[in-house]
C-alpha positions, 0 to 999 in steps of 0.5 A: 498689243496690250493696252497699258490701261487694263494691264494697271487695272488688272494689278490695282495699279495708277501707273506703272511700278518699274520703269527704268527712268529716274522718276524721283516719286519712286526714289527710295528712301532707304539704305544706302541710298538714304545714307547717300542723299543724307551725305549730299545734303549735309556736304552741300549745305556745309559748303563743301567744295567737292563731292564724288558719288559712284557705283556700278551701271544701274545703282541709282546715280541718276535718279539719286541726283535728281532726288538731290537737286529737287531737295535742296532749298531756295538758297541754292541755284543749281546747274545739271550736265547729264553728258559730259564728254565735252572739251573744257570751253564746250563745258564752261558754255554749257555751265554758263548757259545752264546759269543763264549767263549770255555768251558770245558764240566765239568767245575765249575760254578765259572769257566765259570762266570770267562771266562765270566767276562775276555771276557767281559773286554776284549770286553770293551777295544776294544770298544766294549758293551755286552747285553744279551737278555732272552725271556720268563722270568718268567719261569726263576728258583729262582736259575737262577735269582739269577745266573743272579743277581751276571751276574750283579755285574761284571762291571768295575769303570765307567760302566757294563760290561753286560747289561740284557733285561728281556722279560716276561709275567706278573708272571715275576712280580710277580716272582721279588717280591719274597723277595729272590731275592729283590735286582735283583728287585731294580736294574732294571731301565728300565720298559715297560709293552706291552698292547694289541692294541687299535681300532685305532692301531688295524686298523693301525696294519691290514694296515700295515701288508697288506701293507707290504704283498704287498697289494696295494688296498684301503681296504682288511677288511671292516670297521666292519670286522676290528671291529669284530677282535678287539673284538674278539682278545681283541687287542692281536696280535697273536689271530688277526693274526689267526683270519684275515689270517682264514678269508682272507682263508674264502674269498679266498675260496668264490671267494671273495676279500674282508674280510666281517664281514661273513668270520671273525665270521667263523674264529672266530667259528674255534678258539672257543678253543682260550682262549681270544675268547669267542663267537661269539653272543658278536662280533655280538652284537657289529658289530650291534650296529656299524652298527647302529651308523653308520646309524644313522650317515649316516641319520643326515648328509642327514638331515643336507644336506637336 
């Protein structure tokens, strides 16, 4: 088994550079994920009622909105549903809770909707404002969503006195299309869509993660590598997180320093089950021609020079 302390030393690491949970020292602040933590920021403090985040499995949702939450100043008293897939009264408890709102075990619904509408005011007169943040939204029943709708109408004359941030996958659309809860749909004001990253934010995604890690060398992956986990992981985060940490373990265990096109087609033959990865023969078939470009680069500027 390998000892987690000599793997980092070996790479001039402090701790580990791709771990899959959302450890907001390793947000990255750049592209659209910037532009989306901007969005968030800007809609909370303009009081916006209503914000909806989406993107597809493994785009960042989770960690953008913890980076969010833990960004927000000391006016704002938040609240975090990770799981959602709870019936209206089960929702509004555990919003309470997360409020610090006593309840009764037995309580109605339109009870708990009451403790919270008097603690939200008064929050709002010590100055203070409340948003609440849902992760994996789509998987909201129509039943809930409908609960979080009239979670929206509690306000007073000049502002509300709840904001909600709805995080999601894609069918969170399609879910707000319904025509039953049309009107939830028409109140949010707010909208950013996290794409994957690009080749550009993919080589700065890689940088920084090893930066912050503690890697302090010029390059860890080489040029094609960098290229071969782009397309292999179609830009989507999570899968270039599994896939670089498998191939910096690949180059761990061959003594080597260096993360090579070699290691990640390994690490990509290891998580042929992953959805968005395919085969290898693509990837190869795209390195080459990188390598061919670049060739043909490296011949032109000898001739020019010449």
């Amino acid at each position: 088994m390998v000892k987690i302390s000599k793997y980092k030393s070996h790479f001039g690491l402090h701790e580990t550079p791709f771990g899959i949970t959302p450890d907001t020292s390793f947000f990255f602040s750049f592209g659209n994920h910037l532009e989306a933590l901007n969005t968030l920021l800007v809609a909370a403090q303009s009081g916006e009622g209503f914000i909806k985040i989406t993107g597809e499995v493994g785009t960042g949702k989770t960690l953008l909105c913890r980076q969010f939450l833990k960004l927000l100043g000391d006016d704002f008293v938040s609240a975090y549903i990770p799981n959602p897939f709870l019936e209206p009264r089960t929702l509004l408890l555990v919003l309470a809770d997360d409020l610090g709102i006593p309840q009764e075990k037995n309580c109605e619904q339109h009870e708990v909707l009451k403790a919270i509408n008097l603690h939200l005011l008064h929050l709002a007169r010590a100055g203070k404002r409340v948003l609440l943040c849902i992760d994996e939204a789509q998987a909201l029943p129509i039943e809930t969503l409908e609960a979080i709708r009239l979670l929206s109408n509690l306000e007073t004359e000049k502002r509300k006195l709840l904001q909600i941030v709805l995080f999601g996958q894609p069918e969170l659309d399609r879910r707000l299309a319904r025509e039953e809860i049309r009107q939830l749909a028409q109140r949010i004001s707010f909208h950013y869509r996290l794409r994957p990253l690009n080749w550009d934010e993919t080589h700065f995604y890689i940088q920084h993660r090893l930066r912050v890690a503690g890697y302090s060398e010029l390059r860890l992956f080489t040029r094609f590598a960098v290229a071969a986990l782009w397309f292999a992981s179609h830009g989507v985060p999570r899968v270039l997180n599994i896939l670089a940490s498998k191939a910096m373990m690949l180059s761990y265990g061959g003594g080597r320093r260096e993360v090579g096109v070699r290691q990640v087609i390994g690490a990509i033959r290891d998580t042929e089950a992953t959805p968005l990865i395919k085969t290898t023969s693509r990837v190869l078939k795209v390195v080459s021609v990188l390598i061919v470009a670049s060739a043909a680069v490296f011949i032109g500027l000898a001739i020019k020079q010449g």
